[in-house]
N, C-alpha and C positions, 0 to 999 in steps of 0.2 A: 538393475534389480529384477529380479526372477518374478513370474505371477504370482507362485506361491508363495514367494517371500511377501510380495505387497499384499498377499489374501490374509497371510499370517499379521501383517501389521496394522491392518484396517481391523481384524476382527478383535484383535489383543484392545485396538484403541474403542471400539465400542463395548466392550466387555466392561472395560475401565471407565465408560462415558455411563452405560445405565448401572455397574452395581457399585460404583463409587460412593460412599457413606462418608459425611464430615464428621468429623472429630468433637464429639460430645465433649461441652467443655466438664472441666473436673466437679465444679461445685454443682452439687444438684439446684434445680432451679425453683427457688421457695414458692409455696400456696399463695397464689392472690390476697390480697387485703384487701379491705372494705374501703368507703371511699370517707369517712371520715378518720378509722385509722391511717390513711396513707396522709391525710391535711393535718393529721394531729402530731403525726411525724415533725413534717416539715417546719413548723410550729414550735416544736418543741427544740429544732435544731437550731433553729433563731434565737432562741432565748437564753442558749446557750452561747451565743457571741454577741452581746450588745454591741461591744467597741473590737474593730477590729483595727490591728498596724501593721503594718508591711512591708518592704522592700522588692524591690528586683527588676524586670525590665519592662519597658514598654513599645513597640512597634506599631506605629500609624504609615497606613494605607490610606491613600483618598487623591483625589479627583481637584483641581483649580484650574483657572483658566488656562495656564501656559502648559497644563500637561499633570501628567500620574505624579503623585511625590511619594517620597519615603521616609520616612524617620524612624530612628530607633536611639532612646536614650534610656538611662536609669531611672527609673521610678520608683516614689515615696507614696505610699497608697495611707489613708484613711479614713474611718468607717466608722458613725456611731446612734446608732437607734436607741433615743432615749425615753420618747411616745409611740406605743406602740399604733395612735391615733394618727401618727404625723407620719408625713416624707422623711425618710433618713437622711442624716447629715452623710455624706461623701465629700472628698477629696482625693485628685488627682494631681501628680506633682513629675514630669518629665523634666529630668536633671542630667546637665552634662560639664562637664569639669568644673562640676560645684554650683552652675549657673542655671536658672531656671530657665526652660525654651518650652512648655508648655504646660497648662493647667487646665483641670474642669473639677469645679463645682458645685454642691446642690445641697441645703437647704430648706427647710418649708417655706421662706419666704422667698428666694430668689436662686437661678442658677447660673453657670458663668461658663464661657466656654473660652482661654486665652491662646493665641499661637504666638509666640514672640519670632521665631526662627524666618517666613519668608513674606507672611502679609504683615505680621506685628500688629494685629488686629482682637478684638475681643467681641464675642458675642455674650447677651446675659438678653434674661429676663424674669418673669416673675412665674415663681413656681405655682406650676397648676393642681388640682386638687385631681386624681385616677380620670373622678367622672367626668371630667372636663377635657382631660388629655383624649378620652373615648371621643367625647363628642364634637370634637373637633378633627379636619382632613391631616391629621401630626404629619406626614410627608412634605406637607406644603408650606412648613414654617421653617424658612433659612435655608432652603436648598441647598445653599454655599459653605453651611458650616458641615464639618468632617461628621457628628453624630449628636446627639439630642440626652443632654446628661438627668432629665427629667426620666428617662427609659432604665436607667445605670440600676436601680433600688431594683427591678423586676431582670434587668441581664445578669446584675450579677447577687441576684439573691439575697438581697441584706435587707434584716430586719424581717417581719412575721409576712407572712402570704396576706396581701389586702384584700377584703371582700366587702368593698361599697356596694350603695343601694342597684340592685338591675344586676346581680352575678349572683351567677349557681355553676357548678360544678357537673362533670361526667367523669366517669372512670373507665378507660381501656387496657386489656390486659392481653398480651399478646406472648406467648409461649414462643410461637418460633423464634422472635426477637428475645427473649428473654425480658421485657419491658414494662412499665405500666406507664402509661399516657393520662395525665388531669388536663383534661380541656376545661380551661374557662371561659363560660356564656355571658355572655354578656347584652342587656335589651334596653334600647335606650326608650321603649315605651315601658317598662317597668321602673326605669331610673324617675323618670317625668311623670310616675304616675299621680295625681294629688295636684299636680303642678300645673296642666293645662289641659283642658277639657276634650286637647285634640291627640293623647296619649293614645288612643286607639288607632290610631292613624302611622302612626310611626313603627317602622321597621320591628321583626320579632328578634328574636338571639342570636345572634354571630358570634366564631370563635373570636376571640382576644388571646387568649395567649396558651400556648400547651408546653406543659413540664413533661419530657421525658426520663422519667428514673432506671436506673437498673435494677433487678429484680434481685440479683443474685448478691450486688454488693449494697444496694437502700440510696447509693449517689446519683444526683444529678447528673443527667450526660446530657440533655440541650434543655434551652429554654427558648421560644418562636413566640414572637411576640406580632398579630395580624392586626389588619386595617379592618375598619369596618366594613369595606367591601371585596375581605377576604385575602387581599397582596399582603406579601410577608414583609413586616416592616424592619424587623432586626431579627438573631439569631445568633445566642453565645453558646457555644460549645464548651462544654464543663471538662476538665482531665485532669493527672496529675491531682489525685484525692490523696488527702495527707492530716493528720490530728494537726490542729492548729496549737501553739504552744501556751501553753502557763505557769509564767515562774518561771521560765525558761525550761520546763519539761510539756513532752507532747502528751499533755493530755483532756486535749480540748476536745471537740468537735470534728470532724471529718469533715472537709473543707477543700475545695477544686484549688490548688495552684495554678493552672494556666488554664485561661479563658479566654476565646477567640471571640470577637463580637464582629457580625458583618452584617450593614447595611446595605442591600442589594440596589435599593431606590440613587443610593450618593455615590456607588461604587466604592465602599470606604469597606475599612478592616482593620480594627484594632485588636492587639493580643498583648495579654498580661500574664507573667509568666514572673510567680513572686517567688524568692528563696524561700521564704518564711513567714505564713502567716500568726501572727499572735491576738492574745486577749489581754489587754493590758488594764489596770484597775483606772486609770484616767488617760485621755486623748489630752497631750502636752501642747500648748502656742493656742492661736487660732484658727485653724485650719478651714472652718467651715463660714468665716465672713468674708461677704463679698469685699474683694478688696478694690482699692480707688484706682481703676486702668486708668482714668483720666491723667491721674496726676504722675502716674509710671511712661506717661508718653505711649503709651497704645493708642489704635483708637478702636470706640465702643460704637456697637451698631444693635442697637438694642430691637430684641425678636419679642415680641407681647402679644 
């Protein structure tokens, strides 16, 4: 190669390096919203799926004593918020040639976490109330289990945005990302305010959990859910938006089909990735009672 030629090729490449312009996406990027319009959204997008049903797959990542595991089976997913007061009912159902090898459940009274496949083991305990889950170290209960189905109503968005005692909200909006950011505050001297005379004493607002929305299409693309001393406790990544169906036509709600959920603290990763979400006028069986692992031959190792 001639010097001119390398003179020619290094200038061609910084020509290319400072007036290089990215690709302006097509839809223009809508006006900021206020921070009660953007919660009265979300709100309003809940209320529009009380009970959700499911199909499709499931993929667990996680961490045990003898090493990394993997699973992937078919998943029966259901979902039903029936107090807007209460914990939603959930159910998880990993199925493989017909056979149950894994389930998680949750309740307002209790939640269940089952693995039949290589420990045959069940964790449960008793469902906690937001401000309770806040005020407790949540990474430190059950290390061993793969993830924490008390978290599932805030990963994976079901049922209305909760706003117990001690939270307030902030709005970020950020043009270059195309995004708006809801940080939720959360102060556990304003939860205990009334309550002990040493509420002044105790810790101001820490983020709890930030919803990132797209601006240009109104969906959810993550949800980070933090510790009170700021470490990111889980984080599901929203995609695949799709009208969920009714009557077997799509004209429900805009709704994530695959959702990655990853806790960084257990090295775990779960992705959910459903053919078809629906709204169906009642959730069929029982799906949401804890069932007897005792008498299924598991065994139970209860986290409270």
């Amino acid at each position: 190669m001639t010097m001119r030629t390398l003179g020619l090729l290094l200038l061609s490449l910084t020509l290319g390096a400072c007036c290089h312009v990215d690709k302006k996406p097509d839809t223009p990027l809508p006006p900021p919203i206020s921070l009660a319009d953007q919660l009265s959204r979300l709100a309003d997008n809940a209320a529009k799926s009380p009970r959700l049903s499911g199909r499709g797959k499931i993929v667990l990542n996680y961490q045990t004593d003898t090493g990394a595991k993997r699973e992937e089976t078919d998943l029966i997913f259901r979902a039903a918020n029936n107090d807007p007061h209460q914990v939603p009912n959930i159910a998880l159902f990993g199925m493989f040639a017909g056979n149950e090898v894994f389930s998680a459940g949750l309740n307002p009274e209790d939640w269940w976490l089952a693995i039949r496949l290589d420990t045959n083991t069940t964790y449960t305990g008793k469902t906690r109330s937001l401000e309770k889950q806040r005020m407790s170290a949540a990474p430190t209960r059950a290390d061993s289990q793969p993830f924490q189905p008390e978290a599932l109503p805030q990963l994976l968005n079901i049922g209305p945005t909760p706003n117990p005692k001690g939270t307030s909200w902030l709005i970020l909006h950020d043009d270059a990302r195309g995004t708006t950011d809801l940080l939720e505050l959360w102060s556990e001297r304003e939860a205990l305010e009334g309550y002990t005379t040493m509420s002044s004493l105790l810790p101001g607002p820490t983020i709890v959990r930030t919803i990132t929305i797209n601006r240009r299409t109104g969906n959810i693309d993550t949800i980070k859910l933090h510790n009170p001393d700021g470490t990111l406790l889980a984080q599901a990544d929203h995609a695949d938006h799709r009208p969920a169906r009714i009557d077997d036509k799509p004209t429900g709600p805009i709704l994530a089909h695959r959702i990655t959920i990853t806790y960084p603290a257990r090295k775990a990763r779960i992705t959910l990735t459903f053919d078809q979400l629906e709204i169906p006028e009642r959730i069929k069986g029982r799906p949401f009672t804890l069932p007897n692992f005792t008498e299924q031959g598991l065994k139970v190792i209860r986290v409270d």
